[in-house]
N, C-alpha and C positions, 0 to 999 in steps of 0.2 A: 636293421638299418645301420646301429652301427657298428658293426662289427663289417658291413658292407663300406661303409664310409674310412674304417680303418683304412682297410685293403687299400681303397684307393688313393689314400692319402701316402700310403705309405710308396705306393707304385710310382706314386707324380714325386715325389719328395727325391727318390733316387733314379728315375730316368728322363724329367725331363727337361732341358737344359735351358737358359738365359734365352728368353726369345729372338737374337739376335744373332745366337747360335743356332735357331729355331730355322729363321729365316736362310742363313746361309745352308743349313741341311736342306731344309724346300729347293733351296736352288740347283745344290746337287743333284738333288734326286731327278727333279725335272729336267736337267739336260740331259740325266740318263735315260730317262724314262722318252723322250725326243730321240734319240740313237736308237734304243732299241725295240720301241712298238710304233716308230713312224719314220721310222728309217732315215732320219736326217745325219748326214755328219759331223762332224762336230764343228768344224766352219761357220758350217749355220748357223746351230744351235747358240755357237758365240755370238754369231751377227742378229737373231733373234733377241736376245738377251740385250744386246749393247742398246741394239737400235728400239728397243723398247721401254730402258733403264728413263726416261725421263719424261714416258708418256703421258704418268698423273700429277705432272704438276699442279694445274689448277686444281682436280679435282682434291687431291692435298691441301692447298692451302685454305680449301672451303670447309675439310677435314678438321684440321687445326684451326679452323677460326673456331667451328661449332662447340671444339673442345674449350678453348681459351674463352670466348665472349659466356660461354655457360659457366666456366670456374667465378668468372668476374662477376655475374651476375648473382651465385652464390654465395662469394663470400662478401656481399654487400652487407652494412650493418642489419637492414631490413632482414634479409632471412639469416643473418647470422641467428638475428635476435628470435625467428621462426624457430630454427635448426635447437639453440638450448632450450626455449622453452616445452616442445616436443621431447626433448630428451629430462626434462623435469618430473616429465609423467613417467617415464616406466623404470621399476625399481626391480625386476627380474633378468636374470641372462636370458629366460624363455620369451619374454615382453622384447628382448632387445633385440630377437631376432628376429621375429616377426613384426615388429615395427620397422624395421629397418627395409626390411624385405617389402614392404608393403609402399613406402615411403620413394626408394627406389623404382619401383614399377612403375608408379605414378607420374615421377617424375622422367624417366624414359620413354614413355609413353608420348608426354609431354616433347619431347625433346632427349635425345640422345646424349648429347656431349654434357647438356643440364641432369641428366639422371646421372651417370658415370662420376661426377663431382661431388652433385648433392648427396647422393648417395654414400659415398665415399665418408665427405663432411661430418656428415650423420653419423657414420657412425663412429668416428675420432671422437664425435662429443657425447656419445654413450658409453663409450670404454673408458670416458673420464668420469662418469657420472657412475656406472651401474659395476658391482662388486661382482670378481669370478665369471665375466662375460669371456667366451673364448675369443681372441680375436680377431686369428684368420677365418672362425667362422663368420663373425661380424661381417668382414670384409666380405667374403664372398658373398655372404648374403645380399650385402649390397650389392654387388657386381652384376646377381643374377636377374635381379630384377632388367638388366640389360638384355631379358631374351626379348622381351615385348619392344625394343625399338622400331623395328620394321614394319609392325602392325598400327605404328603412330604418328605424332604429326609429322617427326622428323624421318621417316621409312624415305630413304633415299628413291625405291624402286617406284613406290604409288607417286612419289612427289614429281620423276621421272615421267612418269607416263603422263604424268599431269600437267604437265608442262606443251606449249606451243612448239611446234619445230622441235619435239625430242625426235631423235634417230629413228625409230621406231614409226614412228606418226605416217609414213606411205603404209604400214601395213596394218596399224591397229586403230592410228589416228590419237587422237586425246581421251584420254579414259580419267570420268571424275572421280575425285576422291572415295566421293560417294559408292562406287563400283569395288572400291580395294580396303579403306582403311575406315569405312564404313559399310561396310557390306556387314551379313548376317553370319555369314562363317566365319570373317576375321572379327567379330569382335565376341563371338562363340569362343574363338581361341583366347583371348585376351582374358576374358572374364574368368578362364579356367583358372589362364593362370597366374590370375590374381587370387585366385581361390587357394591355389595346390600349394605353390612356390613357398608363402609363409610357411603352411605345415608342415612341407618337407625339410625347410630349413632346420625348423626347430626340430624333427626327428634328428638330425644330424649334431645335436649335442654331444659332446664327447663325456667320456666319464672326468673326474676333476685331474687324476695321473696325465688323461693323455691331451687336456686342452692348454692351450697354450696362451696364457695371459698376461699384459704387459702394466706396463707403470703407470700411470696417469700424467706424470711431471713430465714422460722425453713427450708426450705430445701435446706439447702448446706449438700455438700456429704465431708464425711472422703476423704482428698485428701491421698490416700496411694500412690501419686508420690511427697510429701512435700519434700523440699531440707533435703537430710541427714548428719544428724551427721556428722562431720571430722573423715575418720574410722582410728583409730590409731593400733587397734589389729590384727594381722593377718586375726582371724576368722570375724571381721569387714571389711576388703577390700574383703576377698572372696565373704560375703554377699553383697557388692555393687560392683562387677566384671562384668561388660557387657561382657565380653570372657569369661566369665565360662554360662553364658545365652545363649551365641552365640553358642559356643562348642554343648550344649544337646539340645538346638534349630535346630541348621541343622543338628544333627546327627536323630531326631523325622521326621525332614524336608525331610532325604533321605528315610525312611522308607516308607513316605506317597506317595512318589513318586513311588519308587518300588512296592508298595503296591497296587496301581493303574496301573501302568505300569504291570503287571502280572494279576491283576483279573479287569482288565476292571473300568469302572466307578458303580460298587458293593456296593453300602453302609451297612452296621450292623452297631449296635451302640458302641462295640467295636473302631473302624477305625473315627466316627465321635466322639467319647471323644478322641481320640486319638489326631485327628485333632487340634479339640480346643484346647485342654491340651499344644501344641507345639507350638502353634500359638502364644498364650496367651506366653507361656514363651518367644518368641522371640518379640514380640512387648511392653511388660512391663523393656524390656534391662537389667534389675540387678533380682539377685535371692530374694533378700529386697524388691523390686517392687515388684515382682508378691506373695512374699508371704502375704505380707499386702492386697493384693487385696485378696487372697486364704482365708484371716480370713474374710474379709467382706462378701464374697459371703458365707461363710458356716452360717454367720447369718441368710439367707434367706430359709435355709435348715433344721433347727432345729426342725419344724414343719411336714417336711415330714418323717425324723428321724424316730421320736419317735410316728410317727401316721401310719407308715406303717404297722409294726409288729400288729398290731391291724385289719387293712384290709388284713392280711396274716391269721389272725386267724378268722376274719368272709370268707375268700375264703374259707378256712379249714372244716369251718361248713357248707357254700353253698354248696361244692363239696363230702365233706363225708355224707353228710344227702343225697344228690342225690335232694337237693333242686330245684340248679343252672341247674341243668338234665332237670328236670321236668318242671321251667319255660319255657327252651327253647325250651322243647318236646310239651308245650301246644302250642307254637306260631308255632312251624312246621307243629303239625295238621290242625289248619287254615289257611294253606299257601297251594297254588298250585302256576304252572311254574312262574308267573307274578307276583302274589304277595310277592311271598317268598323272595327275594332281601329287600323289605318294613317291613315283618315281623325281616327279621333277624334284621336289623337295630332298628327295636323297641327294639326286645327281650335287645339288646349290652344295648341300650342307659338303659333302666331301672335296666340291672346287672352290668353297670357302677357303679349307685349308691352303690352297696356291695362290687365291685372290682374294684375302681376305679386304673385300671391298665394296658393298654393295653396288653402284654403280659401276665400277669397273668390272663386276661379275655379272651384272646386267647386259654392263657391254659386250660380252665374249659369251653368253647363254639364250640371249634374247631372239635373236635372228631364227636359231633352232629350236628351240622351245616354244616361240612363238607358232613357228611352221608345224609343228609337230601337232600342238593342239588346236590349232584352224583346221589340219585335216582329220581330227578326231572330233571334230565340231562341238569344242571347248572352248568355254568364254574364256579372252583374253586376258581379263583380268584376275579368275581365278589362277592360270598359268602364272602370271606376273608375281602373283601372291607367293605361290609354290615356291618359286625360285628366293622370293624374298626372305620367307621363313626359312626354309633352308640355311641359310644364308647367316640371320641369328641362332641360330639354332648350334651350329658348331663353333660359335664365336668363345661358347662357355669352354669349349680345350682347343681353341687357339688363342696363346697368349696375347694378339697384337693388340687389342682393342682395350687387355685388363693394364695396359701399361699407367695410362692415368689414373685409376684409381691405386695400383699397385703403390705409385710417387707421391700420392698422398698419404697415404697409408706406409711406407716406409717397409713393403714388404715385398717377396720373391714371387713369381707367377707362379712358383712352385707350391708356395704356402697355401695356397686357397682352390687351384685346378682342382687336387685329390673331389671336394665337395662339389666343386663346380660338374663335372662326371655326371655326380647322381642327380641332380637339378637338368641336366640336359635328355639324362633317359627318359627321368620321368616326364618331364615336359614333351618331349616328341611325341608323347602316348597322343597327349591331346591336342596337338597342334595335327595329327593324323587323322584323326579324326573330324578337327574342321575342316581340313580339306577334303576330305574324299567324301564326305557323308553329310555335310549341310552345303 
């Protein structure tokens, strides 16, 4: 394992580039890839591309709240004060990796943009605490626990289906939670790997030569709860008012209650930023807290920013060339009743890399995936699943999604891919297995 772990660290470390270089190679490739297996010219391919470039705005901005209201919510003093006392118990590099790893899961699970942070968090305050921990392992470790997103509360795909008036609903209708992110196969998968993930991490120990460990001192965090200024101005006490926090804190507070109390325990991602976003203002106490913490977390977002519009405009050219069609119609042909759950999952995980977006990869898979397994007389939902795993499943070597924890961490997508590899093979084993066989 490592001497496997080597290998791969060393392959990611010298080929693979800034993911913004990442993204503009995607782009390349698919307008070639448009020219010459769907025969478009390249006129099009431009006018695909343009005329697609601004398609996910919203669903970006829901993107970057999940990230930002989850940062804000973590680095509140309440799980600051969670985050070190957890990091007081374990006094091994081998502890710190599977704590962390385990820490991570849970909290993705949980929520997506809340794992990628906490996660993160977590482990800054171990590599201060615990001696000779490696740290890009650390990190990825954290990272990895990002495979179980899609199988949780925040799985954009089940939350999708789960929704009223989704796109989908003339053909499948509403499908509850209960069918996807409660069902017995997706949480077969989940359990696995929560099981696997810690032990593989810590197989992935390097020897003391080749791990790479850093200072404790460069990582202190911007305390954005530092004692403030004496407010003398009016508009200064309004900004440090715990009763003006409290006021728009329980007033978010009763919404979520009634919100639940009338649609059941329902998640979209609407209702789970909302959550955080109120949470986060009522445990940071003053509006000065929590906006200082609001500037920090959008550092970690700047990246997704300005690299979305970019994979809005290679969906544009997958989905107008009939590119993204045609992959997913080769791996339908090869699928009968048993395999097809396998296939879809391949198809997600390899159109990942073009759309790395759940709902946007929803939107461009669903139509034919869906058709594919109604006439294989396969439940909807297993399908929906397929696509969803898929979907995390290649996120561990597509850099876009490690951006934020990377800005926490102060490190290169390159540092932690090499591990990320092994964490994705082996995890496919078992997410293969829940789909095709429970």
């Amino acid at each position: 394992m490592k001497r496997l772990t080597a290998l791969s660290n060393r392959i990611m470390q010298r080929y693979l580039p800034d993911p913004f270089l990442f993204v503009v190679l995607l782009t390349i490739a698919v307008f070639l890839m448009g020219m010459l297996i769907m025969q478009s010219t390249p006129v099009e391919m431009v006018t695909y591309w343009g005329d697609g470039f601004w398609n996910l705005l919203t669903f970006s901005m829901q993107m970057v709240l999940i990230l930002v209201t989850g940062f804000v919510l973590a680095s509140s003093p309440f799980f600051k004060r969670i985050l070190k006392g957890m990091a007081s118990l374990v006094s091994k590099p081998g502890q710190a990796i599977v704590f962390v790893t385990i820490v991570s899961l849970v909290a993705s699970w949980v929520n997506w943009g809340f794992g990628l942070v906490i996660g993160a968090l977590f482990a800054k305050e171990l590599a201060k605490k615990v001696e000779k921990v490696d740290y890009r392992l650390l990190i990825a470790s954290a990272y990895s626990g990002f495979l179980v997103w899609h199988g949780g509360f925040s799985g954009s795909i089940p939350l999708t289906i789960a929704t009223p008036d989704h796109f989908t609903s003339d053909m499948i209708g509403v499908i509850p939670t209960s069918e996807t992110i409660f069902a017995p196969f997706n949480l077969f998968i989940v359990i696995s790997l929560f099981i696997v993930l810690p032990v593989v991490n810590s197989l992935m120990m390097n020897s003391k030569e080749n791990a790479y460990y850093i200072d404790p001192s460069v990582l202190k965090d911007t305390d954005v709860h530092a004692a403030a200024v004496e407010a003398d101005t009016p508009a200064e006490k309004m900004e440090n008012s715990k009763i003006l926090s409290l006021l728009i804190g329980l007033l978010g507070l009763a919404f979520i209650i009634y919100y639940f109390a009338t649609n059941g325990f329902s998640l979209n991602l609407n209702i789970v930023n909302f959550t955080f976003l109120f949470f986060g203002i009522l445990l940071h106490g003053t509006p000065r807290r929590f906006i200082n913490s609001v500037s920090e977390a959008v550092k970690g977002a700047g990246g997704i920013i300005i690299q979305f519009p970019f994979y809005a405009g290679i969906m544009g050219m997958m989905v107008a060339s009939g590119l993204a069609a045609e992959m997913s119609k080769w791996f339908v042909s090869i699928s009968n009743d048993l395999t097809f759950p396998f296939f879809a999952f391949i198809s997600a995980g390899i159109v990942n890399f073009f759309v790395p977006s759940g709902g946007g990869q929803w939107a461009v898979q669903a139509p034919i995936m869906l058709l594919a397994g109604e006439e294989l007389g396969l439940d909807a939902a297993k399908t929906a699943m397929a696509v969803a795993w898929g979907d995390a499943w290649t996120n561990m070597i597509q850099p876009f999604w490690a951006l934020p924890a990377l800005a926490i961490a102060g490190l290169s997508a390159k540092d932690i891919m090499g591990f990320c590899v092994i964490a994705m093979l082996v995890s496919g084993f078992f997410i293969t297995i829940g789909l095709v066989f429970i």
